[in-house]
C-alpha positions in Angstrom: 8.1 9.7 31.6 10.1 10.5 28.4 13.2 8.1 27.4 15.7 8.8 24.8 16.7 6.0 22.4 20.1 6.1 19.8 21.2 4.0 17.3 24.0 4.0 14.5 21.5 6.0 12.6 18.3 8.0 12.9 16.5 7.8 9.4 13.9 10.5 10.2 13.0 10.9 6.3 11.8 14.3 6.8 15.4 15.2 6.8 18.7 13.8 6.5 20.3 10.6 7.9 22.0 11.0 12.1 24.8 9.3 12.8 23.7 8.2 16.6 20.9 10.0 16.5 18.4 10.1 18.9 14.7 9.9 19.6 13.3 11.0 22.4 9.3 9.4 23.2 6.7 10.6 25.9 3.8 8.9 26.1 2.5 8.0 22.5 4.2 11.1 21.5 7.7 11.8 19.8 9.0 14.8 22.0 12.7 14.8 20.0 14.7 13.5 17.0 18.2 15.3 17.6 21.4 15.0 16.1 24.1 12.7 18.0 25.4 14.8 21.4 22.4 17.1 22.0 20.7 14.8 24.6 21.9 11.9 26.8 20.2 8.6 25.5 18.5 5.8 28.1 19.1 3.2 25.6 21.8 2.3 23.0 20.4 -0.2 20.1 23.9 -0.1 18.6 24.2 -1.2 14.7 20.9 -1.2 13.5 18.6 1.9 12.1 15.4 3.1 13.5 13.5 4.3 11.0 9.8 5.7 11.0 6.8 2.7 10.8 6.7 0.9 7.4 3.6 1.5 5.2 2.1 -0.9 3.0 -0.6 0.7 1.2 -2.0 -1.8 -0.9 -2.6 -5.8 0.2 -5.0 -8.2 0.2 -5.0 -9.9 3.2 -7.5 -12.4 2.4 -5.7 -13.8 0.3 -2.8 -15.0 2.5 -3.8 -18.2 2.7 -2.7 -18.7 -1.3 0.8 -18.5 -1.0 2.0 -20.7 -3.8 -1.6 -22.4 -4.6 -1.8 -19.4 -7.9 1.5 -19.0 -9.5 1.7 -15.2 -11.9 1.4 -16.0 -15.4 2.9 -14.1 -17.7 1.1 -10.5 -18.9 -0.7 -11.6 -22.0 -2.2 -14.7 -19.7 -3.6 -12.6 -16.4 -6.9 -13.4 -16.9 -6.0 -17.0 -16.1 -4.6 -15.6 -12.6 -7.6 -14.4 -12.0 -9.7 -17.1 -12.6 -7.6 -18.6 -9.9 -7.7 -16.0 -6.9 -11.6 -16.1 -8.0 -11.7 -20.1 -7.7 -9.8 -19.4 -4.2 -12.0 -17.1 -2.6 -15.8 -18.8 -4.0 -13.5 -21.7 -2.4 -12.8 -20.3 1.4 -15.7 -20.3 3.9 -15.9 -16.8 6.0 -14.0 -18.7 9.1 -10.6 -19.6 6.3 -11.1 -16.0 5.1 -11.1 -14.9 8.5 -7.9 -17.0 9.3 -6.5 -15.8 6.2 -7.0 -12.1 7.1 -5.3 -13.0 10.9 -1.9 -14.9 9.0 -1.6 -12.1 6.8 -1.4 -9.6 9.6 0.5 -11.1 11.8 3.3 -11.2 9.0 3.1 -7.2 8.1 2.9 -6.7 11.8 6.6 -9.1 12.5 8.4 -7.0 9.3 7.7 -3.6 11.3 4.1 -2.5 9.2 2.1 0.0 11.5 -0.4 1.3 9.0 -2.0 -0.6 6.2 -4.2 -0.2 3.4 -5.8 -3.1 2.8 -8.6 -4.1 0.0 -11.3 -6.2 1.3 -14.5 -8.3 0.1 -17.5 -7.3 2.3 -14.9 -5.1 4.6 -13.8 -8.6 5.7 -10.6 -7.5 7.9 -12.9 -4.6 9.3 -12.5 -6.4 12.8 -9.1 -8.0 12.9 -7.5 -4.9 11.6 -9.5 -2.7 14.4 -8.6 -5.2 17.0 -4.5 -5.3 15.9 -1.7 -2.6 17.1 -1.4 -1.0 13.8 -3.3 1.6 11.6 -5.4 1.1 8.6 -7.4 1.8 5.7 -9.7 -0.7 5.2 -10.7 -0.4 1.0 -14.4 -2.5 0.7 -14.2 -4.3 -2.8 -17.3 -3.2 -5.3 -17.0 -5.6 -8.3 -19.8 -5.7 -10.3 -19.8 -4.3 -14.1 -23.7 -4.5 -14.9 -26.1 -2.2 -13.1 -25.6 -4.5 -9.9 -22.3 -3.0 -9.3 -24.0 0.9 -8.8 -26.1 -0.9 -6.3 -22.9 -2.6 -4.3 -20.9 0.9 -4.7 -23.7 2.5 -2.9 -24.0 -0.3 -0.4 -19.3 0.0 0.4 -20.0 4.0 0.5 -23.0 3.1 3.2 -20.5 0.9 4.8 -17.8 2.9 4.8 -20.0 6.5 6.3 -21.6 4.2 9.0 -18.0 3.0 10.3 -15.0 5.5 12.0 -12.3 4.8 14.9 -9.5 6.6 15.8 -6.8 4.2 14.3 -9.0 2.2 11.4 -10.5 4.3 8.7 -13.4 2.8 6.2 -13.3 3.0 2.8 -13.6 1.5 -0.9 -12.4 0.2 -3.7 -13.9 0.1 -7.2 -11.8 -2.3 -8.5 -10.7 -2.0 -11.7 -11.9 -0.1 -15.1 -12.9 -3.9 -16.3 -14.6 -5.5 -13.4 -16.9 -2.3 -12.2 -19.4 0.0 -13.3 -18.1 2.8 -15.2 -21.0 5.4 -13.3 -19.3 4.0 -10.3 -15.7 4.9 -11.3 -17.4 8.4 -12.3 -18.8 8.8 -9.0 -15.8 7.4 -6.9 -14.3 10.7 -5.8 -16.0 13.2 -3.3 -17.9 10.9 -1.4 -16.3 11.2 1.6 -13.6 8.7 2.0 -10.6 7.0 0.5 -10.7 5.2 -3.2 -8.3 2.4 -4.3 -8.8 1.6 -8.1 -6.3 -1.4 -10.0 -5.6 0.7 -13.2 -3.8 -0.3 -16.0 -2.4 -3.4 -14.6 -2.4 -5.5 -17.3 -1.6 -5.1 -21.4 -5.0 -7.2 -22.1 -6.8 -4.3 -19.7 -5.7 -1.7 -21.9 -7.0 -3.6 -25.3 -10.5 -4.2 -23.4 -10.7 -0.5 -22.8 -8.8 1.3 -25.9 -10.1 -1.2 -28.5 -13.2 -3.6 -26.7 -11.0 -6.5 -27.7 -8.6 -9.1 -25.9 -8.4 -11.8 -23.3 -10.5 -10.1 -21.1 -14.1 -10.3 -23.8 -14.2 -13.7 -23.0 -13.3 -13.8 -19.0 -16.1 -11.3 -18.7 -18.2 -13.3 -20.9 -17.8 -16.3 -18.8 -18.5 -14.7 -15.8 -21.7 -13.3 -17.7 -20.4 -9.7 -17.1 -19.2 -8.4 -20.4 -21.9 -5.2 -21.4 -19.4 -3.1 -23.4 -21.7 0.2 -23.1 -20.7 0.0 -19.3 -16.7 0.0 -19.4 -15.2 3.1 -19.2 -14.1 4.3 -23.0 -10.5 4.3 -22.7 -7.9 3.8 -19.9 -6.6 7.4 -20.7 -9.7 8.9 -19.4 -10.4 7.3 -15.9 -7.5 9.5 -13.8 -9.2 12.5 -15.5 -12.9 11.9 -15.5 -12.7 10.1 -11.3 -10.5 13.4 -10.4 -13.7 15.8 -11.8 -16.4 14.1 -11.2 -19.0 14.7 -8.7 -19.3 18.7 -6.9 -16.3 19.8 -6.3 -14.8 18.8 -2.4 -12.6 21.6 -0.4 -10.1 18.7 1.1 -10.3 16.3 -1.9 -9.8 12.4 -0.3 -6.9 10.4 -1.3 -7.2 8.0 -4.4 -4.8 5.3 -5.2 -4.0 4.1 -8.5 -2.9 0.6 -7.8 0.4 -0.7 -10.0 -0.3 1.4 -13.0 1.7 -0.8 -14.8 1.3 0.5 -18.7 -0.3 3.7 -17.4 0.4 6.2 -20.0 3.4 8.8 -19.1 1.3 11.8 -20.5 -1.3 10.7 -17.3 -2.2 13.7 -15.1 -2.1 13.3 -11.6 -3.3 15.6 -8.8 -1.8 16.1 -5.2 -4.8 14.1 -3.6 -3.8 11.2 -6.0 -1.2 8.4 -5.9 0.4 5.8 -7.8 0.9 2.5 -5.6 4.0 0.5 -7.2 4.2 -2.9 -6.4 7.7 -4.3 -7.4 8.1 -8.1 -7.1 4.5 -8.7 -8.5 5.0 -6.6 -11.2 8.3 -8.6 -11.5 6.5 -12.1 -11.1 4.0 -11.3 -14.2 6.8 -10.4 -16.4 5.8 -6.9 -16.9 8.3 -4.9 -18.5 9.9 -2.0 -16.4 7.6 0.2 -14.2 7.6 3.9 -15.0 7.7 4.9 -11.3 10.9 7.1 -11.7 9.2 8.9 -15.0 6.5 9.9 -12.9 8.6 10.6 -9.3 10.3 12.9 -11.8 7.2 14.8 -12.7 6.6 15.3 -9.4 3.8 12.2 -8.9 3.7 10.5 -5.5 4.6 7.0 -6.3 4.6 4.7 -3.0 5.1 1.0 -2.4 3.0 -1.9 -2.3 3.2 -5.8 -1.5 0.4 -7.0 -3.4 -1.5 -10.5 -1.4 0.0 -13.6 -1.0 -1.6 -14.6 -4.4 1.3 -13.0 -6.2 4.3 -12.0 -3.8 7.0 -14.0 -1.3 5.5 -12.2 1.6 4.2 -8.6 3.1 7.5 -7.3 3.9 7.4 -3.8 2.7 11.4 -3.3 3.0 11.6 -6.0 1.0 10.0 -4.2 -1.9 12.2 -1.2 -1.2 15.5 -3.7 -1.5 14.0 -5.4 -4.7 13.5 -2.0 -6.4 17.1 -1.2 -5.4 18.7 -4.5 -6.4 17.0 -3.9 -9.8 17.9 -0.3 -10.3 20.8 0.4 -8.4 21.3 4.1 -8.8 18.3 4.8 -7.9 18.2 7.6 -4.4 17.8 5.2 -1.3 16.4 8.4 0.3 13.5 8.0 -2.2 12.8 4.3 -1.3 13.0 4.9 2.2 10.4 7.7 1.5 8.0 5.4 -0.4 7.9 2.8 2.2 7.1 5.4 5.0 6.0 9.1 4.5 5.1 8.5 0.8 2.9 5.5 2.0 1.6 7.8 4.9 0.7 10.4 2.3 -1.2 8.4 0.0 -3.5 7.0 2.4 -4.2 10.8 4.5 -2.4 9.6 7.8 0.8 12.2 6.9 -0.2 14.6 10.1 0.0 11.4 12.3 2.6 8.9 11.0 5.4 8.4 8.5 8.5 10.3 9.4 10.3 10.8 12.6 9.1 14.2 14.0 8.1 15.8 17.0 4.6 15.8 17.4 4.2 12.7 15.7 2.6 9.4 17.2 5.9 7.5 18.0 5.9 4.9 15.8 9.3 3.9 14.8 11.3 0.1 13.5 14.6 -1.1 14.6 16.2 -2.3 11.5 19.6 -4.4 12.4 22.6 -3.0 9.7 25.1 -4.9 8.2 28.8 -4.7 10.0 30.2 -2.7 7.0 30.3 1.4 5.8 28.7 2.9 3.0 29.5 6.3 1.9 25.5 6.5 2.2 23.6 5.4 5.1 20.6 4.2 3.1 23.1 1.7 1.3 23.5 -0.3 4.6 19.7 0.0 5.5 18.3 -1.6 1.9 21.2 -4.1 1.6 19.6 -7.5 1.6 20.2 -8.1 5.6 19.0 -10.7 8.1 17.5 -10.6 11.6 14.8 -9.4 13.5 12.9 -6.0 14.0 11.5 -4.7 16.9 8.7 -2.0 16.4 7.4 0.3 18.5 3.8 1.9 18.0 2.2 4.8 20.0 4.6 4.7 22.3 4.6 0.6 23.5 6.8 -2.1 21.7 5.1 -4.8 20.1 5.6 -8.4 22.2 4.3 -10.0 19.6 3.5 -10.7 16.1 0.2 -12.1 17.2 -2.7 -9.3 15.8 
């Protein structure tokens, strides 16, 4: 049986804002999203928005457990972070990781999240993540700059061919240009499946790369990692030389580009590739502002990420949209909205399924509760800093619980 649901407004981000709006759901299925007076609604939410199912692209969620044990540094220190989050996880036995992994889902699925990339060690939230009401990506870490690291790559593509259900897809993550392989970076795209690479996150990664200098000579060293015929020769030339390599692919896979914090303006991307922003840990390291708006305005797909637990308040992807928007505040909130749904959506190849409000689509929508005030635009009221809770519905069934 179909039922029609209306609210103060209807943000289906494929196209404008309805004032009592409604949606109409069949099954798993949205039938309808129709402007206020074309159908009868079942049920009246009253002030709050529904928008389409929040997208976090980029998390760790093994690292929830280290909310507030690793505090950012600022940029010209990260490799001290690091040595942290690495201290934490050599420090975590596979049942805290696996606890970890359950904590941090539980939060994206209470703040409306119902597809997730996440980046894992070993594939780690493989099974809690197939097992939860949400969609995912699940990225498998390959760290490992020596010769080793060709041998994990190979063993995460193995992983990820051998693994496929209808709502969790399998895939990897080389990690960064200064912690894997640079044959592995090379041979990242066309392998069938979805890449997440950290790029350019930190000023000390772009010395390493550009000039084989900087914090990160002796962090490698330590680690007994550092080979420097094995890093990639520049940061410049990783978007390029991953988007060519290997024969060329008819439906190229999506590849994320993860913060791309000093990534240089004169970057090419293509349609398959994205840039995954993630505000208040780019804010907690001090970097200085994000060129996400230089790139939107080329035409890039820049999206929104929370980051783990390691670095950020919590895995509440609105929130990043109403940081963003508290920081620049002229900045379109249809754009925001966008990146915390259909841009998300895009970036990790669910767009045909999830991300906007459309017929067709799987009905997967948030009821977001709206301050009692008017704004001349809609989206003002949705990303102003506002309290209470949000029910979600996915496929067609509202969540009873945040439990995964």
């Amino acid at each position: 049986m179909s039922r029609t649901y209306t609210a103060r407004y209807v943000f289906p981000v494929s196209g404008l804002p309805l004032p009592n709006g409604t949606v109409t759901v069949g099954d798993e299925r949205i039938e309808a999203v129709l402007p206020h007076g074309k159908r009868t609604p079942d049920e009246d939410f009253g002030n709050v928005a529904i928008i389409p199912g929040l997208v976090n692209p980029h998390t760790h969620l093994d690292l929830s457990g280290a909310r507030g044990l690793i505090p950012p540094t600022d940029p010209d220190h990260f490799t001290d972070w690091l040595r942290g989050v690495i201290t934490y996880r050599r420090t975590s036995n596979p049942e805290q990781t696996q606890t970890d992994i359950r904590d941090g889902l539980a939060e994206c699925l209470r703040h409306g999240t119902t597809l997730i990339g996440d980046i894992a060690s070993e594939g780690a939230s493989w099974e809690p993540l197939a097992a939860s009401r949400l969609r995912a990506v699940v990225f498998r870490e390959v760290i490992g700059v020596t010769t080793a690291g060709v041998e994990r790559w190979t063993e995460a593509v193995r992983w990820a061919m051998d693994r496929s259900r209808a709502r969790i897809r399998a895939a990897y993550s080389p990690h960064a240009p200064y912690s894997v392989n640079a044959d592995v970076l090379v041979k990242s795209v066309g392998c069938g499946c979805p890449v997440a690479i950290h790029l350019a996150e930190s000023p000390a990664e772009v010395e390493l790369l550009d000039r084989r200098t900087g914090p990160f000579v002796g962090f490698l060293q330590q680690l007994g990692l550092w080979d420097g015929a094995v890093l990639p020769s520049s940061l410049g030339g990783i978007v390029p030389d991953t988007a060519n390599a290997g024969t060329p692919i008819r439906e190229p896979y999506p590849v994320l580009y993860v913060h791309g914090n000093y990534l240089s303006l004169s970057t090419e991307l293509k349609a398959h590739q994205s840039i995954v922003y993630c505000p208040r840990t780019h804010a907690a390291f001090g970097h200085p502002p994000h060129p996400f708006r230089e790139f939107l305005a080329r035409g890039v797909r820049v999206c929104l990420g929370t980051d783990s637990l390691a670095s950020n308040p919590d895995l509440d992807i609105l929130a990043e949209a109403r940081f963003v928007r508290s920081r620049y505040p002229d900045f379109p909130g249809d754009q925001l909205l966008r990146m915390v749904t259909l841009s998300g959506a895009e970036s990790l190849g669910w767009v045909n399924e999830c991300g906007s409000l459309e017929a067709g689509k799987s009905a997967d929508f948030v009821v977001v509760p709206l301050p009692d005030a008017d704004a001349p635009d809609p989206h003002e009221l949705l990303l102003a800093d506002h309290a209470g809770a949000r029910r979600t519905m996915f496929r067609g069934q509202w969540r009873t619980s945040s439990t995964p």
